[in-house]
C-alpha positions as CSV (number, residue, x, y, z in Angstrom):
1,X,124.9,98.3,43.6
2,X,122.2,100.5,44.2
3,X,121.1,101.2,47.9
4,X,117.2,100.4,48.1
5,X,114.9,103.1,49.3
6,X,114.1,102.6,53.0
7,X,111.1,101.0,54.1
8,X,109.0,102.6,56.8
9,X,105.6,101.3,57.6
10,X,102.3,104.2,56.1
11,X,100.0,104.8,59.2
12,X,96.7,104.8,59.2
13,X,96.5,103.0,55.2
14,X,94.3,100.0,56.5
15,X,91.6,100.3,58.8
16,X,89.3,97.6,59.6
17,X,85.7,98.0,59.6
18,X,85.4,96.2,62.9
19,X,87.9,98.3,64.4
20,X,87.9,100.1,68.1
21,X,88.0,103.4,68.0
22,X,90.5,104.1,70.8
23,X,92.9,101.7,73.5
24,X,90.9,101.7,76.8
25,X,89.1,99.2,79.0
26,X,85.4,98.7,78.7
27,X,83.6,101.5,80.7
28,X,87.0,103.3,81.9
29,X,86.5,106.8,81.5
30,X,89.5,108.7,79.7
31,X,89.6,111.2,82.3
32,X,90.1,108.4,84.9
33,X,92.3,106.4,82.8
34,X,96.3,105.8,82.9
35,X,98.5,104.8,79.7
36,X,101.9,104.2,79.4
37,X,104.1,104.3,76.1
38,X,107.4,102.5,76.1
39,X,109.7,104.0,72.7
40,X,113.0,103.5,72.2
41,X,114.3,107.2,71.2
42,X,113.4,110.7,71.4
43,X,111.1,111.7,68.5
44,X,109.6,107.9,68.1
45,X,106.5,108.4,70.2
46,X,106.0,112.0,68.5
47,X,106.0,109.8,64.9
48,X,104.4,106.5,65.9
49,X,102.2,107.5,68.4
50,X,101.9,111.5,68.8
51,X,98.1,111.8,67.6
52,X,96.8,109.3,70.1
53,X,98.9,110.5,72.9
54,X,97.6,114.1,72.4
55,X,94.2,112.6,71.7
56,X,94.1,110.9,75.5
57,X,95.6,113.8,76.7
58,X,93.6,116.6,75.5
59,X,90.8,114.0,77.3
60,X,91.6,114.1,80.5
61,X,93.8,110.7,80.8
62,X,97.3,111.0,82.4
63,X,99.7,109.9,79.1
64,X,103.0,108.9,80.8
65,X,106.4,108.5,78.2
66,X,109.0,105.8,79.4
67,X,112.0,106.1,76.7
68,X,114.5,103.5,76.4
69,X,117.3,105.6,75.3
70,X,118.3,109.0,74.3
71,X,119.3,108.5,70.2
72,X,122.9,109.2,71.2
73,X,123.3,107.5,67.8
74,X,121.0,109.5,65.7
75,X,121.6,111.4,62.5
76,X,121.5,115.1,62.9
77,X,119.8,117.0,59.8
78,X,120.5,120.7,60.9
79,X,124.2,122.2,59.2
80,X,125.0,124.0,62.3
81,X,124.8,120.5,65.4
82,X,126.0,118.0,62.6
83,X,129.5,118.1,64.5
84,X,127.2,116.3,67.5
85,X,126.7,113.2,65.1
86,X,128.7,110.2,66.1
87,X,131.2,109.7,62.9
88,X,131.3,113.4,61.8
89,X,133.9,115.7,61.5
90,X,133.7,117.7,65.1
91,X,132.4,114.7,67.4
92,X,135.0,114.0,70.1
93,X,132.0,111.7,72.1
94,X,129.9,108.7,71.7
95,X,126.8,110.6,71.2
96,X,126.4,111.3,74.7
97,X,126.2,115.1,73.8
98,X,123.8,114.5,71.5
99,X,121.8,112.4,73.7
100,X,121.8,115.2,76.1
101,X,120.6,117.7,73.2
102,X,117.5,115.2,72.0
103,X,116.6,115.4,75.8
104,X,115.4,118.8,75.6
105,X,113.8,118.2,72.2
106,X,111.8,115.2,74.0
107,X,110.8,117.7,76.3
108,X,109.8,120.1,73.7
109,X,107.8,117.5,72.7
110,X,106.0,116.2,75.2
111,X,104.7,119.3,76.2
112,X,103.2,119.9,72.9
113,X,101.7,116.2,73.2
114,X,100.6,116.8,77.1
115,X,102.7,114.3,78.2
116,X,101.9,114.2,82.0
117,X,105.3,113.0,83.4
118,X,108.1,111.5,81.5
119,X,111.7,109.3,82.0
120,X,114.2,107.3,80.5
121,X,115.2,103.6,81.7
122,X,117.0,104.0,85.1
123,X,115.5,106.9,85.5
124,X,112.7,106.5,88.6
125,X,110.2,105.3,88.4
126,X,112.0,103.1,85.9
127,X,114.7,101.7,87.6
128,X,115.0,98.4,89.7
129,X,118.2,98.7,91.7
130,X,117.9,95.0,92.3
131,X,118.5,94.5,88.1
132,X,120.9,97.3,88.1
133,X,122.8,97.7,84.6
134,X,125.4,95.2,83.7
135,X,127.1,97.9,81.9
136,X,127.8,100.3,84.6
137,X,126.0,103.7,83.0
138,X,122.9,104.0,84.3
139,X,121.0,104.0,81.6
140,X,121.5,102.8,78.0
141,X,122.9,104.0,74.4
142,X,121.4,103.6,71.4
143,X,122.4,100.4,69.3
144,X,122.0,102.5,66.3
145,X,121.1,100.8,62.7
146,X,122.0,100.2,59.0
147,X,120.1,99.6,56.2
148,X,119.9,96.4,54.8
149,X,120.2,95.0,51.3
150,X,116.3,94.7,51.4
151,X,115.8,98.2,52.7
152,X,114.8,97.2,55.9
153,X,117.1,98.4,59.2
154,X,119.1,96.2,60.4
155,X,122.0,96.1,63.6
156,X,124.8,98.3,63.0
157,X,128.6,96.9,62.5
158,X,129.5,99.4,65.5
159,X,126.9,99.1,68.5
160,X,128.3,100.4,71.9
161,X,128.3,98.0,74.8
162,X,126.4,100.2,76.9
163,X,123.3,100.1,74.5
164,X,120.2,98.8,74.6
165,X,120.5,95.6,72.5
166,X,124.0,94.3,74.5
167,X,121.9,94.7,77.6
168,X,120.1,91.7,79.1
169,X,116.9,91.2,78.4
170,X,115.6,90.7,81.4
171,X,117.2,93.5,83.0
172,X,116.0,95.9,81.0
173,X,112.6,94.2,81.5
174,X,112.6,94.7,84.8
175,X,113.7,98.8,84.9
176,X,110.2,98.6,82.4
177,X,108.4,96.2,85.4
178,X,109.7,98.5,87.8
179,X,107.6,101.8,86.0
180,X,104.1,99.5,85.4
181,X,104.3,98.9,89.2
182,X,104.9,102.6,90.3
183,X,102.4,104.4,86.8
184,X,99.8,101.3,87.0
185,X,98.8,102.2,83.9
186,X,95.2,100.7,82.3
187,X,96.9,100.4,78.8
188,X,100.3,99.7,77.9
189,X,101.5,100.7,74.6
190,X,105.1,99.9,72.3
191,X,105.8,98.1,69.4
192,X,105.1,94.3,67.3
193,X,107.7,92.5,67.9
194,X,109.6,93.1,64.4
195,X,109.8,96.6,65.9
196,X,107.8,98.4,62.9
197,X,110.6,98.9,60.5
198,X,113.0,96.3,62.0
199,X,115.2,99.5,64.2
200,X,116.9,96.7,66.4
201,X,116.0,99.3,69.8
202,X,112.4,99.1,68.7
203,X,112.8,95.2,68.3
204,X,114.1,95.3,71.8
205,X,111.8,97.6,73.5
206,X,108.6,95.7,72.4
207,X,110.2,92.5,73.7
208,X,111.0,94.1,76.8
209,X,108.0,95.8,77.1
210,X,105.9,93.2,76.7
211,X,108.2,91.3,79.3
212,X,108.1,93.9,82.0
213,X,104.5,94.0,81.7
214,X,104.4,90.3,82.6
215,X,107.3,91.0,85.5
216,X,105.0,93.7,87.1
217,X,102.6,91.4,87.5
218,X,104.9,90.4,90.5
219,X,106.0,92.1,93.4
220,X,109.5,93.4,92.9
221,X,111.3,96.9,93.8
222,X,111.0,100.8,93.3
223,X,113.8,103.1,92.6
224,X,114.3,103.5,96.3
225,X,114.7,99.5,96.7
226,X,111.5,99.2,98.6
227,X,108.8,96.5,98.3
228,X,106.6,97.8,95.0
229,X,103.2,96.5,95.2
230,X,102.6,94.1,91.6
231,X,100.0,95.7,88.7
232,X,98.5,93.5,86.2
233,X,98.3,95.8,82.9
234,X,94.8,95.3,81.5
235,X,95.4,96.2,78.0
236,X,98.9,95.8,75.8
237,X,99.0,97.0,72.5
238,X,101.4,97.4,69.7
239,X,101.7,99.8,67.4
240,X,101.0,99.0,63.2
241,X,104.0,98.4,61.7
242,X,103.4,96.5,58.3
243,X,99.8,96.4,57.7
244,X,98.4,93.3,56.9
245,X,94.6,92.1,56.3
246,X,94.9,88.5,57.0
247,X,96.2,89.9,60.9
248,X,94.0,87.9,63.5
249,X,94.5,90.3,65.8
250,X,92.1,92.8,67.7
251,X,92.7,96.1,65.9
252,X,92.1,99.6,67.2
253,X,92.1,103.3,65.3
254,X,92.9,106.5,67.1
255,X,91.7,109.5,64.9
256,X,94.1,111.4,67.3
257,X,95.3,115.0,67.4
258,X,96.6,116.3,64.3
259,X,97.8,119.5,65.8
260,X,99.5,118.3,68.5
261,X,101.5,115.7,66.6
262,X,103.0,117.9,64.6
263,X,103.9,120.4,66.7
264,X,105.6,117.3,69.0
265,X,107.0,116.5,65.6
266,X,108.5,119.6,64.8
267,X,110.0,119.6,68.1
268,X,113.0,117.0,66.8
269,X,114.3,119.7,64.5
270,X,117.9,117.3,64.5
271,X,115.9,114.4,63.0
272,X,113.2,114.9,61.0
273,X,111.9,118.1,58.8
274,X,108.1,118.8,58.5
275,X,106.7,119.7,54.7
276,X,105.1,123.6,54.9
277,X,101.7,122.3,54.7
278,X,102.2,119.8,57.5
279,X,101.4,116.6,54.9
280,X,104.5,114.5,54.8
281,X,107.7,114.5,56.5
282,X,111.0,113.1,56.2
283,X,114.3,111.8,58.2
284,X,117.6,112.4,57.8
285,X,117.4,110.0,54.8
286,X,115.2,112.3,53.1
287,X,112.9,110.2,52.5
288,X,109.4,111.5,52.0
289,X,106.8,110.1,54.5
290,X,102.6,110.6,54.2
291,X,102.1,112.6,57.8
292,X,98.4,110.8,59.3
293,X,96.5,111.6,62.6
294,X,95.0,108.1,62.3
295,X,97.4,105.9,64.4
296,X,96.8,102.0,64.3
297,X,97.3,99.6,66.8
298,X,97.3,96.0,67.1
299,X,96.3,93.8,70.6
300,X,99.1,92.0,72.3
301,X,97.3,91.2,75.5
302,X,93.8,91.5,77.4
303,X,90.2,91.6,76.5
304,X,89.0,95.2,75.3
305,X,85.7,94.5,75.9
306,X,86.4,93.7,79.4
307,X,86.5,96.4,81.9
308,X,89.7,96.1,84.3
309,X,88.9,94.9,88.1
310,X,90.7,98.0,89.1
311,X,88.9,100.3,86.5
312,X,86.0,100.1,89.0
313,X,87.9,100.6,92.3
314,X,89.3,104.3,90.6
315,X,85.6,105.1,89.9
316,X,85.6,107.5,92.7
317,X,83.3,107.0,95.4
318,X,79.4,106.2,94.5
319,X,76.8,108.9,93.9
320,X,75.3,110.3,96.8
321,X,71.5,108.9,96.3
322,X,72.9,105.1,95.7
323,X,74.8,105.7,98.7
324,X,72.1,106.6,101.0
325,X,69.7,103.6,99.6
326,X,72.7,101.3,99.9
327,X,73.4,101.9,103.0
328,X,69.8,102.7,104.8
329,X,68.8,98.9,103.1
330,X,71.6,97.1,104.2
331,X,71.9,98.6,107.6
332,X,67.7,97.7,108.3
333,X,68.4,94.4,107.0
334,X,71.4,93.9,108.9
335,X,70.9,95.8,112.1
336,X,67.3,94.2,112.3
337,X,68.5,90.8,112.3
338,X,71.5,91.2,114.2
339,X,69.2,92.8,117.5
340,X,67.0,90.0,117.3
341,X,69.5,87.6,117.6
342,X,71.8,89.4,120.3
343,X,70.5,87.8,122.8
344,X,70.4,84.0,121.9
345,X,72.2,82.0,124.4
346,X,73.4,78.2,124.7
347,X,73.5,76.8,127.6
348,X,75.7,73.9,128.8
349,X,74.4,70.7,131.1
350,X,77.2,71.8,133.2
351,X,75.5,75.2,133.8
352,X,77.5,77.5,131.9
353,X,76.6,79.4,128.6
354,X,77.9,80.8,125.9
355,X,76.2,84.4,124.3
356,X,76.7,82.9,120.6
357,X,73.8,85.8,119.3
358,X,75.8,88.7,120.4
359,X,79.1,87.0,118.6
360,X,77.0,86.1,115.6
361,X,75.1,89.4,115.7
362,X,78.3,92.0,115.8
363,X,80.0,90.4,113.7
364,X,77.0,89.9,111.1
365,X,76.8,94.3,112.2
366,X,80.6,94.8,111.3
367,X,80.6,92.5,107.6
368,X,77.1,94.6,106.4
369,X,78.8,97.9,108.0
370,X,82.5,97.4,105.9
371,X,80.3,96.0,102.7
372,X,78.7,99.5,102.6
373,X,81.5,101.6,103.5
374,X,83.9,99.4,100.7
375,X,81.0,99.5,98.0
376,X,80.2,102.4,97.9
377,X,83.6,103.7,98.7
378,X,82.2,106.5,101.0
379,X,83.5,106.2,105.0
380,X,80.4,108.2,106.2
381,X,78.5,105.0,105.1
382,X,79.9,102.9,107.1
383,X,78.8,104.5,109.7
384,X,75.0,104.2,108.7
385,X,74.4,100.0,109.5
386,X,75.3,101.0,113.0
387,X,73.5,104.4,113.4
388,X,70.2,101.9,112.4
389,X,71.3,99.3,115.1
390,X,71.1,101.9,117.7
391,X,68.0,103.3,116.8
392,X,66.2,99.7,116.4
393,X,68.0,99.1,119.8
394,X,66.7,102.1,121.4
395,X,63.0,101.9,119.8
396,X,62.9,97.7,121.1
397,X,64.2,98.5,124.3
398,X,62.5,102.2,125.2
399,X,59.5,102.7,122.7
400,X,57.0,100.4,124.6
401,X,56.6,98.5,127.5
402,X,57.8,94.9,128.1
403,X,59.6,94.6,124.8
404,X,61.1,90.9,125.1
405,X,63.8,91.6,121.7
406,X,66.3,94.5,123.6
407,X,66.0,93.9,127.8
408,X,68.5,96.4,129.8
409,X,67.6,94.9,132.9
410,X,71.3,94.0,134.6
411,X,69.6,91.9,136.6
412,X,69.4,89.1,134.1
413,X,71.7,87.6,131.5
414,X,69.7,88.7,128.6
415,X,69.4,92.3,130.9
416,X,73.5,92.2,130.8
417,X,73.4,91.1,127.0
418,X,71.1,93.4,126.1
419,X,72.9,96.4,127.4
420,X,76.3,95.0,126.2
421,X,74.2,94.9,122.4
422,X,74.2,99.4,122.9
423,X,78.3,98.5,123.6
424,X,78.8,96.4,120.6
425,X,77.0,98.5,118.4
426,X,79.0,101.5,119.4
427,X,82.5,99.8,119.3
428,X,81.3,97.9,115.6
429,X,80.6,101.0,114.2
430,X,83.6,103.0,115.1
431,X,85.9,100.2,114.1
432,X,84.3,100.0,110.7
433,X,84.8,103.6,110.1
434,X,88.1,103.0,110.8
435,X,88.9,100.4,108.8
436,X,86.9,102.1,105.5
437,X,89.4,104.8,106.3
438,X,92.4,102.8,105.6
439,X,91.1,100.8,103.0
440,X,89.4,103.8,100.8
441,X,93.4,105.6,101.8
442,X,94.6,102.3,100.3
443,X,93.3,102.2,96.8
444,X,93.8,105.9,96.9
445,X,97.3,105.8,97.4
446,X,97.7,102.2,94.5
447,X,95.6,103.8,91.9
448,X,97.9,106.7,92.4
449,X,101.3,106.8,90.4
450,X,104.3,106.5,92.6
C-alpha cells in the first residue's frame, strides 16, 4: 500500500478581504503591547508563526515564547546527530539528548526572531507548584506522531508517559495559567483545536492553551508558590491550519518579517532544510513546503475592535498640557466648593453640633485630588486640587477684609473650623500624593512581567 503524501496546511493561500492586518487590541500601541505564543516544539513557532513574531518584535512589542516540550521525539535530518534520534542506530536515551540539543537551536532561533524572554512548561514563569507534574519530570516529552492512512498525523504506537498528551489536561493548563498571570500578555496566540495538521502536542497545546487562558483569569500561584494576581487575556488567536472560506470566524493577516523567519528557520538545522533561494522548505519527510511571510490567524476569543481595560492603564502617564488643564479645572471646581462649605455646621436641640462641611468638604478635596492624580497617572497632580484649596483659602481668609467664607478667628466655631480647613487641606493633600504613589507603583509593577 502506498503511504500518502503528508498533509501540512499552505500559509498565507486565503486571505480575506475583510481581514485585520495584525493581532492587537484597538488603540494598543505595538511598542506598549505584550504577546504570548504557546507551541508545542522547538522549530514550531519559527514555521507557524516566525514572520509575525519578528514583525511585533522588530515593532517595539515584547514577543514572549512559552514551549510545551523540547521535540525529544523529533526526526533528525543532518548524517552526522542522526545517532540522537529516538529508534536509531547510536541512541542509548529517550530523546532527552536530543531535547537538550533542539534547546540551543530554539535559542538560535529566537534570537533571530527577537524573542524577548523564552521557557518551557515548568519552567518559571510557567510552572504552578500547586499542579505539579503527575509524572515526576518536571517538564514534559514529546508524544511524537505517525502518519495516518489519510496522510494526516496521528498519535504514535509508542508515546512516553512523561509526554505531553499522558499529562492531565488541566495540569498542564495550569503551568500555561501560571505564565498568562506572571507575562499578562494583551494577545495570546497557539493553535485551532485540530492542532493545524492534527500533531497530537499541537492538539494538546491549543486546548491547554486556550484553557490556561481561562484559568489565569483566576488567582492562582507563581513558580515561587506565592499568590499570582489573575489576568484576563484580551485577545486569543489560533493559528490557520486548513483554510476554509465558509470559516465564521474573525480573521487576521500578518505580512510579517521575511527575513527573520528564515533565519529562525534555518536555526533547526536537525529538522527542517531551507531551499537556496529561501522559497520552500522541507522536514525530515522531504516534503517540499511553499515558504510565506504572510501568517494567518483565526479569533478564538475577545473583540478586536475593543481596546483592553488595561491597554489604557499601560498608556504611560498623560501628556503634560492635559495634565495641567486636568488638574487646574478639577482642583477650582473642587477646592472652591469644598471651602465654601467647610464651615457648615448642624446644630442639635440639645446644644451640641456636628462640623458636617468640613467632613463633606475634605473628603469631596481628597476624591477630586486621587481622580486627578489616578487619571492622569501623574503623582505631582495630585498634588495640584490641594495647592488651589490653599490658595482660595488664603485669598478668602487674607485678601480682604471681613470675608464671611474662610474666618481664623479661634474665638468662634466657624474661627476654629476655619483654621482646621488650612489643616485639612494640608493633611488631604499629602495623603493623596501618597496614595497616587502606590497606586501608579501598582499598575507599574502588574503591567510588568514577573
Amino acid at each position: 500500500m502506498t503511504q500518502p503524501v503528508p498533509y501540512y496546511p499552505e500559509q498565507g493561500v486565503l486571505v480575506r478581504e475583510d481581514a485585520l492586518p495584525g493581532l492587537l487590541p484597538a488603540g494598543l500601541r505595538p511598542e506598549d503591547a505584550r504577546l504570548l505564543f504557546v507551541h508545542a516544539h522547538p522549530d514550531d513557532e519559527s514555521i507557524a508563526t516566525g514572520a509575525t513574531m519578528g514583525r511585533y518584535a522588530e515593532l517595539g512589542a515584547q514577543v514572549v515564547l512559552l514551549t510545551m516540550t523540547r521535540g525529544e521525539r523529533g526526526e533528525v535530518i543532518p548524517e552526522p546527530l542522526r545517532g540522537l534520534e529516538v529508534g536509531r542506530p547510536g541512541c542509548t536515551d529517550d530523546g532527552t539528548a536530543l531535547g537538550r540539543y533542539r534547546v540551543g537551536e530554539l535559542d538560535d532561533a529566537a534570537a533571530a526572531l527577537g524573542v524577548a524572554d523564552r521557557f518551557f512548561a515548568g519552567e518559571p514563569p510557567a510552572l504552578d507548584p500547586a499542579a505539579g507534574f503527575a509524572g515526576g519530570t518536571g517538564h514534559y516529552h514529546d508524544s511524537g506522531m505517525s502518519w495516518g492512512p489519510d496522510g494526516r498525523a496521528a498519535p504514535a504506537g509508542d508515546s512516553s508517559p512523561h509526554s505531553l498528551t499522558a499529562a492531565s489536561a488541566e495540569e498542564a493548563a495550569a503551568h500555561v495559567a501560571a505564565a498568562v498571570r506572571a507575562v499578562r500578555p494583551h494577545v495570546l496566540v497557539s493553535y485551532d483545536d485540530d492542532g493545524g495538521y492534527g500533531h497530537p502536542d499541537h492538539v494538546r497545546t491549543a486546548a491547554v492553551a486556550v484553557r490556561g487562558a481561562e484559568l489565569a483569569a483566576r488567582p492562582g500561584t507563581d513558580a515561587s508558590g506565592r499568590v499570582a494576581e489573575p489576568w484576563r487575556t484580551p485577545l486569543l488567536w489560533a493559528v490557520e491550519g486548513e483554510a476554509r472560506a465558509d470559516d465564521p470566524r474573525p480573521q487576521a493577516a500578518v505580512h510579517g518579517s521575511a527575513e527573520r523567519k528564515r533565519s529562525a528557520m534555518a536555526a533547526h538545522a536537525t529538522q527542517l532544510v531551507l531551499a537556496e533561494d529561501g522559497s520552500r522548505f522541507a522536514l525530515s519527510n522531504g516534503v517540499w513546503q511553499p515558504f510565506s511571510a504572510v501568517e494567518t490567524f483565526r479569533l478564538l476569543a475577545g473583540d478586536p475592535g475593543a481596546a483592553a481595560e488595561e491597554t489604557r492603564a499601560d498608556a504611560g502617564p498623560a501628556s503634560l498640557p492635559t495634565t495641567l488643564v486636568t488638574s487646574v479645572a478639577a482642583g477650582l471646581a473642587g477646592a472652591s466648593v469644598a471651602t465654601v462649605l467647610h464651615a457648615a455646621i448642624w446644630y442639635s436641640p440639645a446644644g451640641w453640633w456636628i462640623p458636617w462641611g468640613l467632613l463633606f468638604a475634605a473628603a469631596l478635596l481628597l476624591s477630586v485630588s486621587l481622580w486627578v492624580g489616578t487619571a492622569t497617572r501623574r503623582v505631582w497632580a495630585a498634588a495640584v486640587p490641594g495647592l488651589i484649596g490653599y490658595l482660595v483659602s488664603w485669598f478668602f481668609a487674607y485678601g480682604g477684609d471681613g470675608s464671611v467664607i474662610v474666618v481664623t478667628d479661634p474665638s468662634t466655631v466657624v474661627g476654629v473650623l476655619g483654621l482646621a480647613w488650612f489643616v485639612v487641606v494640608f493633611a488631604v493633600t499629602i495623603a493623596s500624593v501618597l496614595v497616587t504613589g502606590r497606586w501608579v507603583r501598582a499598575r507599574r509593577r502588574a503591567a510588568r512581567p514577573a
